[in-house]
mmCIF file as gemmi writes it, N, C-alpha and C atoms, coordinates in Angstrom:
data_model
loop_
_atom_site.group_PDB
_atom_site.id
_atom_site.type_symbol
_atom_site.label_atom_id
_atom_site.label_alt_id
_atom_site.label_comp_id
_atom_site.label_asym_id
_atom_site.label_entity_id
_atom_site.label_seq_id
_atom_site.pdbx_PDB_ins_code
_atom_site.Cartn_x
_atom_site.Cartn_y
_atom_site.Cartn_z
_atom_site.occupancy
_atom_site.B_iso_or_equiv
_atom_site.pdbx_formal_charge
_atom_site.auth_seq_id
_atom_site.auth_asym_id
_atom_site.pdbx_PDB_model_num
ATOM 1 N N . UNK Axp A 1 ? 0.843 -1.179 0 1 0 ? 1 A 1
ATOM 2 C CA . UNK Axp A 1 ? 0 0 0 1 0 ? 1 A 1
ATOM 3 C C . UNK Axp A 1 ? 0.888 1.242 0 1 0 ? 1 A 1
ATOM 4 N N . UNK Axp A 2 ? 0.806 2.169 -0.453 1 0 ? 2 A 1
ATOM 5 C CA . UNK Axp A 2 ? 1.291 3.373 -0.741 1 0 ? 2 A 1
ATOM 6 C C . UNK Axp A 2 ? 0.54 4.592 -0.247 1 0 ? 2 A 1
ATOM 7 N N . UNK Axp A 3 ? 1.359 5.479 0.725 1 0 ? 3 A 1
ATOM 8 C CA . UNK Axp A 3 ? 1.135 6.422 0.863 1 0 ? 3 A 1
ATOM 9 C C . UNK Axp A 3 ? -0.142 7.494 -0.507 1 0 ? 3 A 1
ATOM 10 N N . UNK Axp A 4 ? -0.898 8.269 0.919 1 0 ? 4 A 1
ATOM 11 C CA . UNK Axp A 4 ? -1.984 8.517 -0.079 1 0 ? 4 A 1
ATOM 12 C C . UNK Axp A 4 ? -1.678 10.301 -0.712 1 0 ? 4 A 1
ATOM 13 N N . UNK Axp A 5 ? -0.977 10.934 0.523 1 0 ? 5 A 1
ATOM 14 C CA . UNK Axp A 5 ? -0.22 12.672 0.188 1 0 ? 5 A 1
ATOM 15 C C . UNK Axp A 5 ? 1.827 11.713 -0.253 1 0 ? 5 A 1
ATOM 16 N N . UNK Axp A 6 ? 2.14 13.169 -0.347 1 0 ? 6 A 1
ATOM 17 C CA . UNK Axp A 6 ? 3.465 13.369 -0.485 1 0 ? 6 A 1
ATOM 18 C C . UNK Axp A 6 ? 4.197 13.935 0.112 1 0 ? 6 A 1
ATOM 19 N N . UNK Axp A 7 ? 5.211 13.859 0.669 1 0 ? 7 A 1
ATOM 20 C CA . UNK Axp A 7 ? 5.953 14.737 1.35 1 0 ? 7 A 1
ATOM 21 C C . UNK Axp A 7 ? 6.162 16.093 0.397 1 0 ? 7 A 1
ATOM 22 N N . UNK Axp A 8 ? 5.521 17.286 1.355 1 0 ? 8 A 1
ATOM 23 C CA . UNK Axp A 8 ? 5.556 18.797 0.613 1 0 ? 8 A 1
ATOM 24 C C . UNK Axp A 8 ? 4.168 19.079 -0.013 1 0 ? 8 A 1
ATOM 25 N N . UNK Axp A 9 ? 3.374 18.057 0.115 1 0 ? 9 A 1
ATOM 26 C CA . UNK Axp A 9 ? 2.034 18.295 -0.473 1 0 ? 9 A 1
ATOM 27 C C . UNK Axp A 9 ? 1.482 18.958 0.629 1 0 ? 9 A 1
ATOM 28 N N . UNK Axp A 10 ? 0.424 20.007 0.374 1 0 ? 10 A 1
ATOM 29 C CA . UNK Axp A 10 ? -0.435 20.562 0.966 1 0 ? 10 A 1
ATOM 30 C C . UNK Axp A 10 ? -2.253 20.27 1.708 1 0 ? 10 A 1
ATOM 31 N N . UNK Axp A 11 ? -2.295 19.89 2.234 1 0 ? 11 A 1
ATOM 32 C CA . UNK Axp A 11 ? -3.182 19.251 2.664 1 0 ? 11 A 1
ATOM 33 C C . UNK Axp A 11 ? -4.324 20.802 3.482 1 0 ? 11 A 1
ATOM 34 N N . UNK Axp A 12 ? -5.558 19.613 4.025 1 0 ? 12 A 1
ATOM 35 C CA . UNK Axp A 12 ? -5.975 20.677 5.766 1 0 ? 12 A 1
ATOM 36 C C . UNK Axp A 12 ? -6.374 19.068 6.331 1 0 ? 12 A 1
ATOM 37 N N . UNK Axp A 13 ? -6.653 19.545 8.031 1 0 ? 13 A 1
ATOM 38 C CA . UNK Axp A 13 ? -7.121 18.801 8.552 1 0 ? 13 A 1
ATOM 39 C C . UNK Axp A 13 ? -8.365 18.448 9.122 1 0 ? 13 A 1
ATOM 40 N N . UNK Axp A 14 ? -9.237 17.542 8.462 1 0 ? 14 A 1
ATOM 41 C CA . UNK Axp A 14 ? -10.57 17.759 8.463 1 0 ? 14 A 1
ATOM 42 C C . UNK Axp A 14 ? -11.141 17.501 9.564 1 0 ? 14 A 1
ATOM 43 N N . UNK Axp A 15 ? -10.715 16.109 10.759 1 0 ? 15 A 1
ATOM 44 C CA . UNK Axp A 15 ? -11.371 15.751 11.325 1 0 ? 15 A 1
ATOM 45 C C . UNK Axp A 15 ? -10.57 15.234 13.019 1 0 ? 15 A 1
ATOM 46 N N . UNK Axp A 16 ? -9.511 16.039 13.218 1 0 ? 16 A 1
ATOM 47 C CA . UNK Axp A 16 ? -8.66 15.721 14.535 1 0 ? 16 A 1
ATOM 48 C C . UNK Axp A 16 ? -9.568 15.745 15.548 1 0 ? 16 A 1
ATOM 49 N N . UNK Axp A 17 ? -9.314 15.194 16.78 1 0 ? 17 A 1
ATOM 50 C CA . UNK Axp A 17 ? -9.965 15.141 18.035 1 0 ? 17 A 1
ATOM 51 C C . UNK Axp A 17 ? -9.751 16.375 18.436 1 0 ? 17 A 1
ATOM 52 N N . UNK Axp A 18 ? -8.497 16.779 18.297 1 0 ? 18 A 1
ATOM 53 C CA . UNK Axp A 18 ? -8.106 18.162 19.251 1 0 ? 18 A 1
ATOM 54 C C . UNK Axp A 18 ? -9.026 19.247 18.151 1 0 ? 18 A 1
ATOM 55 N N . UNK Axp A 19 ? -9.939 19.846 18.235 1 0 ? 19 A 1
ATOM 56 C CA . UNK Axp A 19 ? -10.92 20.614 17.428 1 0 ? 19 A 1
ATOM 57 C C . UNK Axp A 19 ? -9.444 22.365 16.971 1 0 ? 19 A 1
ATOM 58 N N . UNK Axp A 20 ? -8.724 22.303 17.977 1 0 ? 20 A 1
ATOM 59 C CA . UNK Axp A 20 ? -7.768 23.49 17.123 1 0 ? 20 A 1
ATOM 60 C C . UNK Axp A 20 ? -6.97 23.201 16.558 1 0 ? 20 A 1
ATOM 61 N N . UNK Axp A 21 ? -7.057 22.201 15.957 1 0 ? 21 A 1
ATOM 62 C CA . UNK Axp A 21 ? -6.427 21.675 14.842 1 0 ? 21 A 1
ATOM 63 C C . UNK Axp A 21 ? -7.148 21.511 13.588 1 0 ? 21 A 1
ATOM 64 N N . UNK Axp A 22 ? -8.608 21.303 13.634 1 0 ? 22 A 1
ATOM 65 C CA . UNK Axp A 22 ? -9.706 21.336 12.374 1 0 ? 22 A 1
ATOM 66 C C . UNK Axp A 22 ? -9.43 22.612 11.532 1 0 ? 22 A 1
ATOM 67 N N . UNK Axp A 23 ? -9.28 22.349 10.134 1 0 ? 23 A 1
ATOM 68 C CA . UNK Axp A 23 ? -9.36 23.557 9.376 1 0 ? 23 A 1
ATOM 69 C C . UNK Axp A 23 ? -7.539 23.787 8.864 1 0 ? 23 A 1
ATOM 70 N N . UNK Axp A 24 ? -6.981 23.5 9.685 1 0 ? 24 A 1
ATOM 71 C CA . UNK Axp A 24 ? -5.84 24.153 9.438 1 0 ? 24 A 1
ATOM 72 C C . UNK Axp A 24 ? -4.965 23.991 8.533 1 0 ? 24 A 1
ATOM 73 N N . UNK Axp A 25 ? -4.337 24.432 7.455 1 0 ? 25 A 1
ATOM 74 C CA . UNK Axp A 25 ? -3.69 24.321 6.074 1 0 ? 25 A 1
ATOM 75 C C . UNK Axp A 25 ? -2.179 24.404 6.5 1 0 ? 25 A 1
ATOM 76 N N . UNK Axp A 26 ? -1.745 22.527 6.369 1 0 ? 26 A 1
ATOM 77 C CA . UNK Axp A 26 ? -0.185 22.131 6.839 1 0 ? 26 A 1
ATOM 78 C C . UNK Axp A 26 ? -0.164 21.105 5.368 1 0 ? 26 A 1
ATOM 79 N N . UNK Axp A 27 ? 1.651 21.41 5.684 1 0 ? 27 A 1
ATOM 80 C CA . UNK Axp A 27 ? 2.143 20.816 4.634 1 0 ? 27 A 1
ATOM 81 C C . UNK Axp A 27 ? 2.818 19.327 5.501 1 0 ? 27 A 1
ATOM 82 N N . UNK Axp A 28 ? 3.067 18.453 4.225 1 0 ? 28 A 1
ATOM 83 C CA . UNK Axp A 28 ? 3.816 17.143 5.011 1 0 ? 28 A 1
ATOM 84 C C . UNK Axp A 28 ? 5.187 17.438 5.375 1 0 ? 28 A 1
ATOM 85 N N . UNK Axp A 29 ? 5.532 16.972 6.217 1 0 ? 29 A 1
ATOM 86 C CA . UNK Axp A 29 ? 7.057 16.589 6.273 1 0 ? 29 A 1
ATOM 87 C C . UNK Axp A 29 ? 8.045 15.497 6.397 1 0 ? 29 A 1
ATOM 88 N N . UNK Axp A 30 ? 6.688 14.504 6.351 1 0 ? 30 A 1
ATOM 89 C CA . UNK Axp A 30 ? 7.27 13.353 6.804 1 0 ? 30 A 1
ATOM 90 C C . UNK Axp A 30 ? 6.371 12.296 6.939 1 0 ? 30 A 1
ATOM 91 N N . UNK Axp A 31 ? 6.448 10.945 6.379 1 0 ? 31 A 1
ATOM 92 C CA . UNK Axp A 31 ? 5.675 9.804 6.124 1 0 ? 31 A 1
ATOM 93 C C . UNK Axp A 31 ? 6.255 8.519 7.157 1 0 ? 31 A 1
ATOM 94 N N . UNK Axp A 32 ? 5.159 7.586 7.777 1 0 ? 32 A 1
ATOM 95 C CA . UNK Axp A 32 ? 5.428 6.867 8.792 1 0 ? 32 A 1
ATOM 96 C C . UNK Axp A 32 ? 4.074 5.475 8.254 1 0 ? 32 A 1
ATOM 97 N N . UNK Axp A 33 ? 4.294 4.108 7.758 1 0 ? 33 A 1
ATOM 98 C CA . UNK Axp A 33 ? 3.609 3.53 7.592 1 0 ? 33 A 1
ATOM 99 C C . UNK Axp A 33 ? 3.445 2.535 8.777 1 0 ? 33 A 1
ATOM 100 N N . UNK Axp A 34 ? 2.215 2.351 9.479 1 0 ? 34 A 1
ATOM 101 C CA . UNK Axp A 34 ? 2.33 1.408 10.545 1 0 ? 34 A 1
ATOM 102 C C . UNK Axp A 34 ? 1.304 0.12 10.49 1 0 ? 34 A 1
ATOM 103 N N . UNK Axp A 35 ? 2.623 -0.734 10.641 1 0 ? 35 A 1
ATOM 104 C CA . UNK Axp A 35 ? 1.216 -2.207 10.492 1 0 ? 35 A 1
ATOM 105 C C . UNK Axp A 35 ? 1.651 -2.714 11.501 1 0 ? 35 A 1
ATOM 106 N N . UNK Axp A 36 ? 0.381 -3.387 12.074 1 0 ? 36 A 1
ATOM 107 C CA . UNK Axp A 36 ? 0.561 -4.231 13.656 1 0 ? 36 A 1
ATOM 108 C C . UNK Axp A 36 ? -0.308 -5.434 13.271 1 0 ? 36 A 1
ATOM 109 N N . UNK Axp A 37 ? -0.354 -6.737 13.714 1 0 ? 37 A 1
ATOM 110 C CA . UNK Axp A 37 ? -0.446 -7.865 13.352 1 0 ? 37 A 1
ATOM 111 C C . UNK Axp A 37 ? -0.904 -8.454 14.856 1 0 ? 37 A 1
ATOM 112 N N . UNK Axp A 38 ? -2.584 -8.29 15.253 1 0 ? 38 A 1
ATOM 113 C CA . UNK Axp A 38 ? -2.776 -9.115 16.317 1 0 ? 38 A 1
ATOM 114 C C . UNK Axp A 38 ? -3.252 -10.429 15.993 1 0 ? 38 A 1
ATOM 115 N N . UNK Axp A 39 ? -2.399 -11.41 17.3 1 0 ? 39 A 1
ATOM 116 C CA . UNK Axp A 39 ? -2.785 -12.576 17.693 1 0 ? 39 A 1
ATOM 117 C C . UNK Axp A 39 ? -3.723 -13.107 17.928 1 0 ? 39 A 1
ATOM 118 N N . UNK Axp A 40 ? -4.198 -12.379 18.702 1 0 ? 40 A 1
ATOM 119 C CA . UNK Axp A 40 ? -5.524 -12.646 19.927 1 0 ? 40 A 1
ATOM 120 C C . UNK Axp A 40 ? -6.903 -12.489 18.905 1 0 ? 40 A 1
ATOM 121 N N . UNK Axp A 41 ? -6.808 -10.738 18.451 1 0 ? 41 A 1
ATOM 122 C CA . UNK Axp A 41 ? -7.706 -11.007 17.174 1 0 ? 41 A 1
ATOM 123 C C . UNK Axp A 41 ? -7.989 -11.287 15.803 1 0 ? 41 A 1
ATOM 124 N N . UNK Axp A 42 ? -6.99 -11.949 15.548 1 0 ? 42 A 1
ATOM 125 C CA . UNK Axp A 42 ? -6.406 -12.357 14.406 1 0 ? 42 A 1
ATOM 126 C C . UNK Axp A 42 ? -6.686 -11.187 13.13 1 0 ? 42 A 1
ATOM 127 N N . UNK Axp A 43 ? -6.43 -9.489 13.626 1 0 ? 43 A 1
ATOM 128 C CA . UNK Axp A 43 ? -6.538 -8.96 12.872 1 0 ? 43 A 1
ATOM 129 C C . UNK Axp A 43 ? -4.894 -8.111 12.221 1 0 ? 43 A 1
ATOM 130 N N . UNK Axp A 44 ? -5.541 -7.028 11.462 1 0 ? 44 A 1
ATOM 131 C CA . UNK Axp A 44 ? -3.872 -6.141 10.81 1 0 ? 44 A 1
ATOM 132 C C . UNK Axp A 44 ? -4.519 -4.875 10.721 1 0 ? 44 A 1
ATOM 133 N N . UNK Axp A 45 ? -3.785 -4.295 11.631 1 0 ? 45 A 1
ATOM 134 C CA . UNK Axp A 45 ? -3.862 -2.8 11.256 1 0 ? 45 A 1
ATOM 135 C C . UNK Axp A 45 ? -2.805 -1.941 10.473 1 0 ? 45 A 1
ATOM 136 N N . UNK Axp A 46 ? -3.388 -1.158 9.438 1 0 ? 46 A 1
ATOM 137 C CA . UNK Axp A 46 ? -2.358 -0.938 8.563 1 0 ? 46 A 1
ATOM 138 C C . UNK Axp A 46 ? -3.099 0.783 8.33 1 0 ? 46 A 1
ATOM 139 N N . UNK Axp A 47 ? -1.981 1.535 8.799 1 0 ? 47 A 1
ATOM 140 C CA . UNK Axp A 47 ? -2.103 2.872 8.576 1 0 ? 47 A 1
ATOM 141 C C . UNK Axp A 47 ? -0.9 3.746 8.388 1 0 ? 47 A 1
ATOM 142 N N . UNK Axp A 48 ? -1.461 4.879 7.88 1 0 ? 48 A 1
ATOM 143 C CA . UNK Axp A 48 ? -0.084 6 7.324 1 0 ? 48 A 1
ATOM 144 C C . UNK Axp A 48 ? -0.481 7.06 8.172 1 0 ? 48 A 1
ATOM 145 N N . UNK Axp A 49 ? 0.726 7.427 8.975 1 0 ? 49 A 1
ATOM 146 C CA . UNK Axp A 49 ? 0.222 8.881 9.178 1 0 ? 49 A 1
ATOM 147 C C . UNK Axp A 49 ? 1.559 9.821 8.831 1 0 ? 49 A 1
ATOM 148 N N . UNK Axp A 50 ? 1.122 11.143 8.906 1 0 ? 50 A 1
ATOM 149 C CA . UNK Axp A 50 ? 1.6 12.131 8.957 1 0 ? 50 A 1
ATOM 150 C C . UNK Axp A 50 ? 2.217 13.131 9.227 1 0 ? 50 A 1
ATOM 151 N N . UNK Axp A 51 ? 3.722 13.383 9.444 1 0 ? 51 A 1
ATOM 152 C CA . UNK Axp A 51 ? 4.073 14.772 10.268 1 0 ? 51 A 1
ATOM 153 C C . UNK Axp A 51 ? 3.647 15.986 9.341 1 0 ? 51 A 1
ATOM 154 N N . UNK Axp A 52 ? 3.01 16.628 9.971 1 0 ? 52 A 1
ATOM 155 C CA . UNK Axp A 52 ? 2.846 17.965 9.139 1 0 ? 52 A 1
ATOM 156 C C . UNK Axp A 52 ? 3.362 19.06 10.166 1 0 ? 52 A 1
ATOM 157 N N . UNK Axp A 53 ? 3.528 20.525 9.21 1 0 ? 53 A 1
ATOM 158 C CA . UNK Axp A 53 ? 3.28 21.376 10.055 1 0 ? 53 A 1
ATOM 159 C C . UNK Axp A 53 ? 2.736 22.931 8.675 1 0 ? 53 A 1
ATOM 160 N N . UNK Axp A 54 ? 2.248 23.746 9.956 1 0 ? 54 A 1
ATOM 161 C CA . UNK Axp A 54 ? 1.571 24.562 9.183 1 0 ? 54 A 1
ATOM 162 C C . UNK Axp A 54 ? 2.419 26.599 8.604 1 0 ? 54 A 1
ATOM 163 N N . UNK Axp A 55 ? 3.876 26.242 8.708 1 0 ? 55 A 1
ATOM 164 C CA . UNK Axp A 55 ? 4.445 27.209 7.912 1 0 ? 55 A 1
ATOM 165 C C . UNK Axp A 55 ? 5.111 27.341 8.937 1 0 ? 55 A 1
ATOM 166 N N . UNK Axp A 56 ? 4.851 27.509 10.145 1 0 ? 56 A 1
ATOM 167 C CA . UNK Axp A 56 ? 5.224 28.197 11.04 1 0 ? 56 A 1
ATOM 168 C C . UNK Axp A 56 ? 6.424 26.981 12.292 1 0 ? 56 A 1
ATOM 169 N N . UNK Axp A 57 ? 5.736 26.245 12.814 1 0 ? 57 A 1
ATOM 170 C CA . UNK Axp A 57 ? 6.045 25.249 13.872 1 0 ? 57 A 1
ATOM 171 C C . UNK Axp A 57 ? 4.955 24.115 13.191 1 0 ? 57 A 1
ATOM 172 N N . UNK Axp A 58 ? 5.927 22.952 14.013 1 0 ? 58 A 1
ATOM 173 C CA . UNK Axp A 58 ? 5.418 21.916 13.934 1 0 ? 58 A 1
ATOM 174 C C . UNK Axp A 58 ? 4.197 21.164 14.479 1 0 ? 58 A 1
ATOM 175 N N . UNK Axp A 59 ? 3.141 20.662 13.662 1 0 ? 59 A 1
ATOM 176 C CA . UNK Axp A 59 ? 1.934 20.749 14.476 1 0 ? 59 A 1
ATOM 177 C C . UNK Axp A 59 ? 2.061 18.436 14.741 1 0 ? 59 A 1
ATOM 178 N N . UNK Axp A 60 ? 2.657 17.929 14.459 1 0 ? 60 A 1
ATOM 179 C CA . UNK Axp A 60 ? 2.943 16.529 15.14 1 0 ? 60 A 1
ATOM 180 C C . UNK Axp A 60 ? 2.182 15.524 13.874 1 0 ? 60 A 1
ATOM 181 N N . UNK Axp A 61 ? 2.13 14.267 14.54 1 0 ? 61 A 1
ATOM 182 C CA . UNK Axp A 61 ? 1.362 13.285 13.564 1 0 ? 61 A 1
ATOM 183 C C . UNK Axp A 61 ? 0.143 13.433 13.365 1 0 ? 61 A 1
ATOM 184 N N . UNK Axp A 62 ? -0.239 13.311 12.16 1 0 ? 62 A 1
ATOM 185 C CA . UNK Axp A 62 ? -1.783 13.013 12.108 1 0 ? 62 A 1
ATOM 186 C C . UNK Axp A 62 ? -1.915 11.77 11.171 1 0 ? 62 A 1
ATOM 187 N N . UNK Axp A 63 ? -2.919 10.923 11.361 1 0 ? 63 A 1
ATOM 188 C CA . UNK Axp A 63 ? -3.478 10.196 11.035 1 0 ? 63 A 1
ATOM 189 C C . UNK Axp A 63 ? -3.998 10.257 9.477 1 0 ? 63 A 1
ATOM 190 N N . UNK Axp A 64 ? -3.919 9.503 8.593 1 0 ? 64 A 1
ATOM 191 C CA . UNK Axp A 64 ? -3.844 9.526 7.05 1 0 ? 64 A 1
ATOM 192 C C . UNK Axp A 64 ? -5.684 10.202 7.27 1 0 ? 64 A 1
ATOM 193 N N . UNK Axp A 65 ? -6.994 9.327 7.667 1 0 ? 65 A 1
ATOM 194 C CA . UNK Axp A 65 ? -8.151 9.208 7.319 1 0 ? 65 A 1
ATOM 195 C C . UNK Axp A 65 ? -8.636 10.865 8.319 1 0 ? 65 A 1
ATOM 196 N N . UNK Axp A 66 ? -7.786 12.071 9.042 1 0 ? 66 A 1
ATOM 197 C CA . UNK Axp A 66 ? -7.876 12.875 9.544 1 0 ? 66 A 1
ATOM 198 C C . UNK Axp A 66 ? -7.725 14.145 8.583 1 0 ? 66 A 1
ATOM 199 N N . UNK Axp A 67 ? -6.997 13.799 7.176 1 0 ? 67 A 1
ATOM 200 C CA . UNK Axp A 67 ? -6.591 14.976 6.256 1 0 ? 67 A 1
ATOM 201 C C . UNK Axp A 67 ? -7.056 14.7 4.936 1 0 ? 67 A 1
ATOM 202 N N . UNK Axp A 68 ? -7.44 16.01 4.186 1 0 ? 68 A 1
ATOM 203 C CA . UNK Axp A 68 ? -7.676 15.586 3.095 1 0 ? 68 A 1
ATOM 204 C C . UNK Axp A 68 ? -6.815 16.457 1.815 1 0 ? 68 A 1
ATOM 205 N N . UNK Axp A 69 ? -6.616 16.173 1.115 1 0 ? 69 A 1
ATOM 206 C CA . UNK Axp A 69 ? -5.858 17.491 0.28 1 0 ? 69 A 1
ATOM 207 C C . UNK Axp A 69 ? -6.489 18.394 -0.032 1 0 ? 69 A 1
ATOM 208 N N . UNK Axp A 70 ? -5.349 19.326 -0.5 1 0 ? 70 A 1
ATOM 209 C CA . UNK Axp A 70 ? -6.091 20.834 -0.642 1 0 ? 70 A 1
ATOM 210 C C . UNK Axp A 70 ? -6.249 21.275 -2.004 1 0 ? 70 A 1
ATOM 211 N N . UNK Axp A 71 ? -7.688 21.314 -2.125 1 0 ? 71 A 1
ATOM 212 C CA . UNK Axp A 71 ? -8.403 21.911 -3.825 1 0 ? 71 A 1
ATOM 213 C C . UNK Axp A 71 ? -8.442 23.329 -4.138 1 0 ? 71 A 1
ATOM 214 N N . UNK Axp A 72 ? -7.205 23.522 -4.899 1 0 ? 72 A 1
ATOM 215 C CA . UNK Axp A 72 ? -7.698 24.726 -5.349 1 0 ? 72 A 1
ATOM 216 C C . UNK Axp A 72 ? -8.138 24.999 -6.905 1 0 ? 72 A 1
């Protein structure tokens, strides 16, 4: 599976828990693919997330299904 942004692509963030983070127009900086493989529930979690930040400072990871790209 392949990353769904690019590092330097421009994104916002549509749907974070922390609500001052909704809205906000960050770029990537950095790609992290994580798969975990449980036993117990014989399942796989497989996700990408994100360092972004928004021009200024660094705003941390976000979660691939939290951002969407930016249409202009």
């Amino acid at each position: 599976m392949e990353a769904k942004f690019k590092i330097g692509e421009t994104l916002i963030i549509t749907n974070d828990p922390d609500e001052s983070k909704r809205g906000k127009e960050v770029t990537v900086v950095d790609t992290f693919h994580f798969v975990r493989k449980s036993k117990v529930t014989e399942s796989v979690v497989d996700l990408w997330e994100y360092k972004v930040e928004d021009g200024i400072k660094p705003i941390g990871w976000i979660p691939e299904y939290h951002l969407e790209a930016l249409s202009k």
